[in-house]
C-alpha positions as CSV (number, residue, x, y, z in Angstrom):
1,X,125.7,199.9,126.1
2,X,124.1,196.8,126.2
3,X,120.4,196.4,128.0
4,X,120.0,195.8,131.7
5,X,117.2,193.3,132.9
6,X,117.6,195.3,136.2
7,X,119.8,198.7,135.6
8,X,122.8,198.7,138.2
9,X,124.8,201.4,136.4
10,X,123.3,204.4,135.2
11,X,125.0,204.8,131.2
12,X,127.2,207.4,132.7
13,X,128.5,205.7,136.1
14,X,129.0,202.6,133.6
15,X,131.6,204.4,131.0
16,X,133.2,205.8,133.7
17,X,134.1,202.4,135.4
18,X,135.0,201.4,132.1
19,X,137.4,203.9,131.5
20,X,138.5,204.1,135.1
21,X,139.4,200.2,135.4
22,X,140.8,200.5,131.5
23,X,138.8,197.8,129.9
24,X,138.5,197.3,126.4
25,X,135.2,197.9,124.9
26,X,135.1,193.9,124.3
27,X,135.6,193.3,127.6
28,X,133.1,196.1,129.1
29,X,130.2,194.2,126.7
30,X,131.5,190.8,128.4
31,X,131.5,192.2,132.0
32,X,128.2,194.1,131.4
33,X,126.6,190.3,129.8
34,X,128.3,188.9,133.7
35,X,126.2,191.7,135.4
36,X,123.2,190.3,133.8
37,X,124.0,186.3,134.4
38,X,124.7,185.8,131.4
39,X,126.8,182.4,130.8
40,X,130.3,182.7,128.7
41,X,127.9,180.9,125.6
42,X,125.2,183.2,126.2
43,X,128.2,185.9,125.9
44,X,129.3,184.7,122.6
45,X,125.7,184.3,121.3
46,X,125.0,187.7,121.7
47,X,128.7,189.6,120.9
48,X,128.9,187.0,118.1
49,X,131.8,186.0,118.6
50,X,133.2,182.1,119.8
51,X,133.3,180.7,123.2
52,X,137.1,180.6,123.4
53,X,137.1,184.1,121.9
54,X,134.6,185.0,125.5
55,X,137.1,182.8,127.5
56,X,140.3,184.6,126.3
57,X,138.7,187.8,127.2
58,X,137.3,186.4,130.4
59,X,141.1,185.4,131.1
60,X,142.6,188.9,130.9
61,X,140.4,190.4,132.6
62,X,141.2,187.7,135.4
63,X,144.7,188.4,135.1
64,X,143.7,192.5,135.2
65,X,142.0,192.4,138.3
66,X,143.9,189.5,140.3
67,X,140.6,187.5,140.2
68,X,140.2,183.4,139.9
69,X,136.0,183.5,138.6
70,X,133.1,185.5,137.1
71,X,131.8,185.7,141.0
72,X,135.1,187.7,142.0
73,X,135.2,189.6,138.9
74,X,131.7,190.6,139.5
75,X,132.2,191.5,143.1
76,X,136.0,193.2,142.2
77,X,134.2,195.3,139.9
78,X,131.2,196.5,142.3
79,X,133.7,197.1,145.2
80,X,135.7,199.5,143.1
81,X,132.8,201.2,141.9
82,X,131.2,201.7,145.7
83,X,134.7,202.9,147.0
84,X,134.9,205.6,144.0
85,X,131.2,206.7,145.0
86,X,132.2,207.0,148.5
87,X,135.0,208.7,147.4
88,X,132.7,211.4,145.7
89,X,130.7,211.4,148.9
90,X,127.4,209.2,147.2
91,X,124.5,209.6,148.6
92,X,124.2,205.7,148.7
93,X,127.0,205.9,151.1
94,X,125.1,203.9,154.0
């Protein structure tokens, strides 16, 4: 898992989103560098990989979740993560 400037998942909630919304381990380190406001060359600076490389990843995931930007990705990802926590009757329900 990579750091958090401000933790929003606990490492547990995290690797079950992850596993829950299927995402590659690529593209959990991609969406977890979004959560932190991270730019797509700040992405590939610190996965080491290319820009294009962050983009193609950036574009599945689009595809995936029926999203258009990082902003609906972001909030796509949150939203299922609040509904499953409500599910499991959170105590962060309100």
């Amino acid at each position: 898992m990579l750091p958090y400037k401000a933790e929003i998942f606990s490492e547990h909630e995290w690797s079950g989103l992850v596993e829950d919304m299927s995402f590659s381990l690529r593209e959990g380190q991609i969406v977890q560098c979004l959560f932190i406001g991270q730019s797509d060359k700040q992405i590939a600076d610190k996965l080491q990989i290319g820009i294009p490389t962050v983009r193609t990843h950036l574009e599945r995931l689009f595809r995936k979740l029926n999203v258009n930007d990082h902003q609906e990705l972001i909030l796509n990802i949150f939203c299922h993560f609040r509904n499953g926590c409500r599910k499991l009757g959170c105590p962060r329900q309100q």
